[in-house]
C-alpha positions as CSV (number, residue, x, y, z in Angstrom):
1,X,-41.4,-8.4,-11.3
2,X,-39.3,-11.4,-10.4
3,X,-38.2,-11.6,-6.7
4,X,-34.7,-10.6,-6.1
5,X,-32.4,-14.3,-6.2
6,X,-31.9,-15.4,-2.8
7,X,-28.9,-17.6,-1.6
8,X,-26.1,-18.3,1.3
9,X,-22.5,-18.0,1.2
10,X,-20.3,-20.0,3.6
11,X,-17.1,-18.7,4.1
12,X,-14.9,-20.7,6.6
13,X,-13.5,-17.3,8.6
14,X,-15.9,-13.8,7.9
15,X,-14.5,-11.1,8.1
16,X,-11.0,-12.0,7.6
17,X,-8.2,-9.9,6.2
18,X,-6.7,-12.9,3.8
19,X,-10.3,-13.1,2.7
20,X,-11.3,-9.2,2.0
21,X,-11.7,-10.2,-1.6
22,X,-14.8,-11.9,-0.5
23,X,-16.6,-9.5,1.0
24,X,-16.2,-7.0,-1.9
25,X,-18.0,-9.9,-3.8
26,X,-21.1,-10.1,-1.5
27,X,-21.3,-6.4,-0.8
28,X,-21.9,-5.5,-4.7
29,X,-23.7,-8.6,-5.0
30,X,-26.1,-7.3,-3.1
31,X,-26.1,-3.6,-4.6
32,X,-27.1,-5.5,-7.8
33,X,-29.9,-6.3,-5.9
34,X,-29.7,-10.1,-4.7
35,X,-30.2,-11.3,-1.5
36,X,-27.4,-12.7,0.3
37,X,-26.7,-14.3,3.4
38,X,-23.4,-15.3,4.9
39,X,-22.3,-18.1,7.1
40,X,-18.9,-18.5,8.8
41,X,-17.6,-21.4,10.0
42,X,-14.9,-19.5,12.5
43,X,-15.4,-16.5,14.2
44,X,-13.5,-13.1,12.7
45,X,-9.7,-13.3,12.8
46,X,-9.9,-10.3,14.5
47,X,-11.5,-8.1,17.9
48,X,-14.3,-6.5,16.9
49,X,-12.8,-2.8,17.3
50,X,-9.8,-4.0,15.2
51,X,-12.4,-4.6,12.2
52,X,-12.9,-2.1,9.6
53,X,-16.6,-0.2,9.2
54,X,-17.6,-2.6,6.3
55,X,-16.1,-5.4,7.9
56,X,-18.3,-4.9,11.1
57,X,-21.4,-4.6,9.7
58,X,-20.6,-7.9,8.2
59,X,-20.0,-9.7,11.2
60,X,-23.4,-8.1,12.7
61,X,-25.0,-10.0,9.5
62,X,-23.1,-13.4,9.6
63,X,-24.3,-16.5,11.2
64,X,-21.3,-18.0,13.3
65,X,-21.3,-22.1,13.4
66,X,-18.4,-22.7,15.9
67,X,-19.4,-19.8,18.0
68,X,-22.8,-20.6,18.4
69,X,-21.4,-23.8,20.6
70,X,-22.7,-26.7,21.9
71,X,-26.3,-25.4,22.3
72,X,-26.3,-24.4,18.8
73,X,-25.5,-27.6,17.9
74,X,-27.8,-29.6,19.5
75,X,-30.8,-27.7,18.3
76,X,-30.4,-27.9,14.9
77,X,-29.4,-31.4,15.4
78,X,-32.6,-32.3,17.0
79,X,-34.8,-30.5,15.0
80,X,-33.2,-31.9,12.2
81,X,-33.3,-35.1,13.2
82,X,-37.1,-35.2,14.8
83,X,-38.3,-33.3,11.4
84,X,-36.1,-35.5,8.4
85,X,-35.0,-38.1,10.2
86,X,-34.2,-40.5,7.3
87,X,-32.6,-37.4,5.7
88,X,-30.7,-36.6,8.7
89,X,-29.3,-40.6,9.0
90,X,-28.7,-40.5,5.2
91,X,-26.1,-37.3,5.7
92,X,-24.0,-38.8,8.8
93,X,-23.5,-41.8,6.6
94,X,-22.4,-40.2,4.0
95,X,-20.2,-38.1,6.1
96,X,-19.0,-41.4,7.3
97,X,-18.4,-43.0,4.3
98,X,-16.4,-39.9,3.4
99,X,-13.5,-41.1,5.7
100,X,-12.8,-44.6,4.0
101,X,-12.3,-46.3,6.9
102,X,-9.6,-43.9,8.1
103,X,-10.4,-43.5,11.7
104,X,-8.9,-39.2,11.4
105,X,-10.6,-39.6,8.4
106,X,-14.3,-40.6,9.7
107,X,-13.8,-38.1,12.5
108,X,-13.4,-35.3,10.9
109,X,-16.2,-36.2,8.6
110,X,-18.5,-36.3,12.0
111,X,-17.3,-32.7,12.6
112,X,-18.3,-31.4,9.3
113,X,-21.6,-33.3,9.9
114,X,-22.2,-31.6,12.8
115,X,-21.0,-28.0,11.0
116,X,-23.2,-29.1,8.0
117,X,-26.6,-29.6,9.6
118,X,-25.8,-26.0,11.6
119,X,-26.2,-24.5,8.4
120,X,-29.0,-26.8,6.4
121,X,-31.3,-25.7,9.6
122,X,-29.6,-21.9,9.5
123,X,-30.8,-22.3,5.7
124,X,-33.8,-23.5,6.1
125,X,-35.1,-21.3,8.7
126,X,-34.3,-18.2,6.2
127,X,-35.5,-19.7,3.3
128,X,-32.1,-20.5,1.5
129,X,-31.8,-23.2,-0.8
130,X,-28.8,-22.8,-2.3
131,X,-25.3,-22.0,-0.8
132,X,-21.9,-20.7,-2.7
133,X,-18.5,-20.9,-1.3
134,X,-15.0,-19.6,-2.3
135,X,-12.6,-22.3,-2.3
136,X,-13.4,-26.1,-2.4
137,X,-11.9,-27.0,0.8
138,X,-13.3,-28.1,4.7
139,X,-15.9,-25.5,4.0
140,X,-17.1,-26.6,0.8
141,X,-16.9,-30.5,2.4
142,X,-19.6,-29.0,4.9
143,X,-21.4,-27.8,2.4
144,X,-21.1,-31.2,0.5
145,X,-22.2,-33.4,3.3
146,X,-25.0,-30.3,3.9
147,X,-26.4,-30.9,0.4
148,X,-26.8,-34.8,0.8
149,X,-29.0,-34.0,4.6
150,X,-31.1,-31.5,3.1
151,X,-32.9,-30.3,-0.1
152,X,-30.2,-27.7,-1.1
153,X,-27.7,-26.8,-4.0
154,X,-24.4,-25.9,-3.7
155,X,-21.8,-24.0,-6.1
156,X,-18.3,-23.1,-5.6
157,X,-15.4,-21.1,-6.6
158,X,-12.3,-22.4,-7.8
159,X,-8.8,-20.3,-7.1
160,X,-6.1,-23.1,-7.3
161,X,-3.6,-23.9,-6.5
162,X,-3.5,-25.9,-2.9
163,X,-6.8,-27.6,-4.0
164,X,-5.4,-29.8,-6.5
165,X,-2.7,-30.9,-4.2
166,X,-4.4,-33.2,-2.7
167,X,-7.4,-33.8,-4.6
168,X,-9.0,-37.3,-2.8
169,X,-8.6,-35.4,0.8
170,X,-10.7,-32.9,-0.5
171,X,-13.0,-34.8,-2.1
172,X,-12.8,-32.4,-5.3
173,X,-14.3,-35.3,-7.7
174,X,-16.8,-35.8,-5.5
175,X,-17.4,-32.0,-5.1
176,X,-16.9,-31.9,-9.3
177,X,-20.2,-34.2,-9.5
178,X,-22.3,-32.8,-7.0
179,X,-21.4,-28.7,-7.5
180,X,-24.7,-27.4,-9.5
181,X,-21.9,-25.1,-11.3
182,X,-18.2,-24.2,-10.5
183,X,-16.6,-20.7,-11.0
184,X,-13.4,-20.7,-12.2
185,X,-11.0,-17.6,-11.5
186,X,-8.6,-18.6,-14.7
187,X,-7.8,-20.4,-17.1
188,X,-5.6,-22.6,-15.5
189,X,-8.1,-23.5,-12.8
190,X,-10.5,-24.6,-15.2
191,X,-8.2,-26.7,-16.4
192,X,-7.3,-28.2,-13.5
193,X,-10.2,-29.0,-13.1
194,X,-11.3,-30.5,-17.0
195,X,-7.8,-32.8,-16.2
196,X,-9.7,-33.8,-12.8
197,X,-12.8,-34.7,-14.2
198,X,-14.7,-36.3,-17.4
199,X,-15.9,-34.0,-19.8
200,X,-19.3,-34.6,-19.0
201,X,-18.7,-32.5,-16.2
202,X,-17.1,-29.5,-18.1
203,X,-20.5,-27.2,-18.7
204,X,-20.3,-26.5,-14.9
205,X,-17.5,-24.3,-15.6
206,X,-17.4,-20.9,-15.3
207,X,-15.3,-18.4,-16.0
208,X,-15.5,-15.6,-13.8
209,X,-12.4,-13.2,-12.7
210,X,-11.8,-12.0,-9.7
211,X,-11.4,-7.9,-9.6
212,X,-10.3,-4.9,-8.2
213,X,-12.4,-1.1,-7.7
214,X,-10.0,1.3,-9.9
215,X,-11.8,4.2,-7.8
216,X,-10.2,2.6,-4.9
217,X,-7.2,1.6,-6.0
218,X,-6.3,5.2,-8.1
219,X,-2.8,5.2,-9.3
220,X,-0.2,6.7,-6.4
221,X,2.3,9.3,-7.2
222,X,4.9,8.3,-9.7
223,X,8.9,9.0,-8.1
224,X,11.4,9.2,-10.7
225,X,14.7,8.8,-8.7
226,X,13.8,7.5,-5.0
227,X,16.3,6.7,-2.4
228,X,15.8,4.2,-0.7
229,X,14.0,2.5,-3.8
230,X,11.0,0.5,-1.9
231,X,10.0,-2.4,-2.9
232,X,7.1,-4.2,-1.5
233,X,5.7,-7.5,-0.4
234,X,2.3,-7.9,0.7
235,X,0.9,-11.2,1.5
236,X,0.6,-14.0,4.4
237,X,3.9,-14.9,5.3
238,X,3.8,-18.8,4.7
239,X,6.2,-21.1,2.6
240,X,4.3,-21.5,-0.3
241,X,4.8,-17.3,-0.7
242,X,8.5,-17.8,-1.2
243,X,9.7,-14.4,0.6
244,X,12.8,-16.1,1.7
245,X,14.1,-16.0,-2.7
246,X,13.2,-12.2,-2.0
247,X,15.3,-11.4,1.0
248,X,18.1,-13.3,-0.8
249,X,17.5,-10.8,-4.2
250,X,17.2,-7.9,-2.1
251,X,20.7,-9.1,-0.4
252,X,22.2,-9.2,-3.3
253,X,20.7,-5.7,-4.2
254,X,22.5,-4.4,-1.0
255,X,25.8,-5.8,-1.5
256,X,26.1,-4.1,-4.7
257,X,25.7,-1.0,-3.3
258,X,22.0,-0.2,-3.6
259,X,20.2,1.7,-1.4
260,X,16.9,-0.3,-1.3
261,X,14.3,-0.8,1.3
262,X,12.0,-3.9,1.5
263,X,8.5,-4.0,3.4
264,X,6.6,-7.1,4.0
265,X,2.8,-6.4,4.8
266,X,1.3,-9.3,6.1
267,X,1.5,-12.3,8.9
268,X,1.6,-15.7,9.3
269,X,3.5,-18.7,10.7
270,X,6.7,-18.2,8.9
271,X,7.6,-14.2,10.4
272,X,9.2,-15.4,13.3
273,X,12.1,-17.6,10.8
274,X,12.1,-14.9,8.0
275,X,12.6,-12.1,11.1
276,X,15.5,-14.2,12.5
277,X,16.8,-14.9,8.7
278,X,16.9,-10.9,8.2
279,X,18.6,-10.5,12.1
280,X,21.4,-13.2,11.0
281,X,22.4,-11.5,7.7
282,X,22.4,-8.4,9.3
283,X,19.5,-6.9,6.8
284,X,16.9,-5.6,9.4
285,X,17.8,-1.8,8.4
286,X,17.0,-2.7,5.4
287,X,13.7,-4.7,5.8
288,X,10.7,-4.3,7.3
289,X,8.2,-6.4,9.0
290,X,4.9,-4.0,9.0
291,X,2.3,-7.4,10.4
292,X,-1.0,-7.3,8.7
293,X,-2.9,-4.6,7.6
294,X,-6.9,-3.5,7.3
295,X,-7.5,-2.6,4.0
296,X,-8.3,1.1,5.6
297,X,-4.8,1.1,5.7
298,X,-2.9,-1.1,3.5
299,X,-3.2,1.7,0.7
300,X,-0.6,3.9,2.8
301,X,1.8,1.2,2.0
302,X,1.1,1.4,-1.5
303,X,1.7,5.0,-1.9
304,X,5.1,4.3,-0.2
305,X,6.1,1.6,-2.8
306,X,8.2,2.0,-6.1
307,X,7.9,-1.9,-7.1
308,X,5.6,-4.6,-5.6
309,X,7.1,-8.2,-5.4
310,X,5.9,-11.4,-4.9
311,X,8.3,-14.5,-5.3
312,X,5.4,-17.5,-4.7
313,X,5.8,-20.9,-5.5
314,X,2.5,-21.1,-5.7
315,X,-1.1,-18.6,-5.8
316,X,-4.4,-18.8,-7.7
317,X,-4.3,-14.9,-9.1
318,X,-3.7,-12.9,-6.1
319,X,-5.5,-10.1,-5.4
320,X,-2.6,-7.8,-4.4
321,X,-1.4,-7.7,-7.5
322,X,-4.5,-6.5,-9.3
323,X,-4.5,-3.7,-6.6
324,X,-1.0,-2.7,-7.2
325,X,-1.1,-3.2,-10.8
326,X,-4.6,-0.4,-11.2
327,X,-2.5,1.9,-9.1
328,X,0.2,2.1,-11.8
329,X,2.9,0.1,-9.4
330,X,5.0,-1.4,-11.6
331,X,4.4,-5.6,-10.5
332,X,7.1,-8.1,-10.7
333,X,6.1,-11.7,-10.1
334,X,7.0,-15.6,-11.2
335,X,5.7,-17.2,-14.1
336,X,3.3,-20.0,-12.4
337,X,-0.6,-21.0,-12.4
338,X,-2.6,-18.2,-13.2
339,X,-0.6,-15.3,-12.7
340,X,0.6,-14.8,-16.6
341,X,-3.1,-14.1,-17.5
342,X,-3.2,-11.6,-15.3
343,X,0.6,-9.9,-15.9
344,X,1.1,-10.3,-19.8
345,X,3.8,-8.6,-22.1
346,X,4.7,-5.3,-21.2
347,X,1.8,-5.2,-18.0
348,X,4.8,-6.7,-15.5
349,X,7.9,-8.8,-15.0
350,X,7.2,-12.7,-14.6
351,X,10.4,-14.6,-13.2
352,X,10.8,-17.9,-12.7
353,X,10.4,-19.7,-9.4
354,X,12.5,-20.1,-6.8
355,X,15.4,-18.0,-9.4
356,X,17.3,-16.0,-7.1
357,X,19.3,-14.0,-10.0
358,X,16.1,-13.4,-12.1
359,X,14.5,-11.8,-9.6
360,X,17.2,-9.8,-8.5
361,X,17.8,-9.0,-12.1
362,X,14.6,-7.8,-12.8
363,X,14.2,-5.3,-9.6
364,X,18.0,-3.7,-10.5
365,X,16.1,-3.6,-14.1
366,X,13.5,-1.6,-12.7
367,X,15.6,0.4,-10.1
368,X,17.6,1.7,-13.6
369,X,15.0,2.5,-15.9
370,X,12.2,4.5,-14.5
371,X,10.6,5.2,-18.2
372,X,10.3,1.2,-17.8
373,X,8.5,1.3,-14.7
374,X,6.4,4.0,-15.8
375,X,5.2,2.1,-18.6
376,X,4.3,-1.0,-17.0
377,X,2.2,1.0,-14.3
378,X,0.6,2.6,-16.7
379,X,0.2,-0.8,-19.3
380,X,-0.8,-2.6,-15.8
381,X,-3.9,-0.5,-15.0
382,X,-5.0,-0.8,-18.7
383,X,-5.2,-4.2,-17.8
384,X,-7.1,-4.2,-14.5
385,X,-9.6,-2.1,-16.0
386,X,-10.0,-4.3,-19.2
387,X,-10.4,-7.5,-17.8
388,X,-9.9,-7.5,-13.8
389,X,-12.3,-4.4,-13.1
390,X,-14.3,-5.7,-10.1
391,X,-18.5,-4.2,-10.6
392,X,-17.6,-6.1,-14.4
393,X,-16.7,-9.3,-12.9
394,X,-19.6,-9.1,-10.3
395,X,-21.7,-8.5,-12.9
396,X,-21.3,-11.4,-14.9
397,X,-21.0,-13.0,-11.5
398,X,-24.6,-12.1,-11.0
399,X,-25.2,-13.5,-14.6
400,X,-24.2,-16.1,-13.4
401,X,-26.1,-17.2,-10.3
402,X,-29.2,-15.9,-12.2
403,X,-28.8,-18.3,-15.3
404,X,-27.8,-21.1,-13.0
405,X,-30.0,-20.9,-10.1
406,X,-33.1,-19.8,-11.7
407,X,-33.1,-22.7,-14.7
């Protein structure tokens, strides 16, 4: 019998609630029988009793980089540097060289230097030689700069859309070349990616979907003529998320006449102006600020909801909507990135961006027509479980490192 696949995931904050998605990845990962350890480059984003059961007995499984301080540091430098010393010099001037003679630049390249030999010696002292991580930003530089100090591989995957923003501060190319493969959660992400890159570089691509449990997420009770009609939002509250367009449609919705609720789920640097927006137009009766959730919870607010709404600018393929859409909640959404491969005809309503009247349009469509919104609930979960269904995706996931890693 072949031994079970071993390899690391780095994560830059484990457990975290904006990140929940990952852990769902690991945990069947390891039901299908590899083994997987997890590094975190921050501490939870929560106090240990605040955590949920699974969420725990990640933390008691995770190594911490930050939190294991200064005396952390300094012994895996050491060692590191008294046991591969040319490798060791060879990583901090790559590190260096990272920063282009931009002084910010070159510093922060020395910090993820420091993070990135934490976790070659955390790796090599458990036998890891290859690390994944979700998302090719300051954690995926660590691992980067961690794969030119030691003998290790590295793989990533890809959501879109802030990594393409700024594509030389991340170091994508460079990440492009180096990455043994890159998973791609869309379409559109791969092809960010093939427009980043030469196509020499394009059999590294995966497609693999992100995904939901339908025996988690089971379809919540259907109401055909609720009052108030809730709509909700759930989602870091942060610019790019655009909640302000949906206060302004839900305004709209209340002055002509009807009686609709919104709840935002979710926190983040932008509650305190969206709070004070809501206070000003005299709306806070009518819209609710619930914080952030544990997903022991967040399914309450789900059974609460006749429509969920998200008005972003910009998103990969969030997760949120693949749980609202398996539990039959009729989704609306804009039309950018990736979403319209996960929302097609029928399975939602996509809006354009930033359009206050199409969105407004579309929940007053819904708030008419409840044969409508039971159709797309029910044409939603079809589609979860088709394409989006989450022991599927980890399977091929699974394919994945297998054909990759053991080739």
């Amino acid at each position: 019998m072949t031994q079970p696949l071993r390899l690391a995931y780095l994560i830059s904050q484990y457990p975290a609630i904006s990140h929940t998605f990952i852990l769902r990845e690991v945990r069947h990962l390891r039901a299908l029988g590899l083994h997987i350890q997890v590094a975190s480059i921050n501490a939870p984003d929560r106090r240990s009793e605040q955590l949920t059961k699974a969420e725990c007995e990640e933390a008691d499984q995770t190594f911490y980089i930050k939190p294991a301080g200064l005396i952390g540091a300094l012994k895996a430098h050491f060692y590191t540097l008294f046991t591969r010393p040319f490798s060791y010099l060879r990583g901090f001037a790559f590190a260096v060289s990272l920063g282009q003679w931009d002084l910010k630049k070159v510093l922060y390249g020395i910090f993820y230097f420091v993070e990135a030999v934490m976790l070659g010696h955390w790796m090599r002292s458990h036998q890891l030689t290859h690390v994944h991580v979700h998302i090719p930003m300051a954690a995926a530089t660590v691992a980067l700069i961690a794969k030119r100090t030691f003998p290790i591989t590295f793989s990533i995957t890809v959501h879109g859309p802030n990594e393409f923003y700024e594509t030389s501060g991340n170091y994508l190319s460079q990440k492009i070349q180096e990455a043994a493969f890159i998973c791609c959660i869309s379409y559109f992400a791969r092809s960010q990616l093939m427009m980043l890159s030469s196509p020499s570089c394009w059999d590294k691509f995966e497609l693999n979907r992100l995904g939901v449990d339908p025996s988690t997420f089971t379809p919540c009770p259907y109401r055909d003529s609720p009052a108030p009609f809730e709509v909700l939002c759930v989602g870091r509250l942060v610019p790019a998320k655009g909640q302000f367009i949906l206060i302004q449609a839900v305004a709209r919705l209340l002055a002509q006449g009807r009686e609709v609720r919104l709840r935002f789920v979710g926190e983040g640097p932008d509650r305190q102006t969206l709070q004070e927006y809501v206070n000003q137009q005299g709306l806070s009766h009518h819209i609710v600020f619930a914080g952030a959730v544990n997903q022991e919870h967040i399914q309450e607010f789900y059974h609460q909801t006749d429509v969920f709404a998200i008005a972003s600018f910009a998103e990969g393929i969030p997760v949120v909507l693949m749980e609202a859409m398996v539990m039959e909640i009729p989704c609306i959404s804009t039309h950018i990135t990736g979403i319209p491969e996960l929302m097609g005809q029928g399975q939602g309503i996509l809006v354009p961006p930033s359009d206050v009247e199409s969105l407004t349009q579309a929940i007053a469509l819904l708030m008419d027509n409840p044969q409508l919104r039971r159709q797309i609930g029910q044409a939603g979960r079809d589609k979860i479980l088709q394409e989006y269904e989450l022991q599927k995706n980890v399977i091929q996931l699974a394919k994945i490192f297998q054909n990759r890693l053991r080739n």
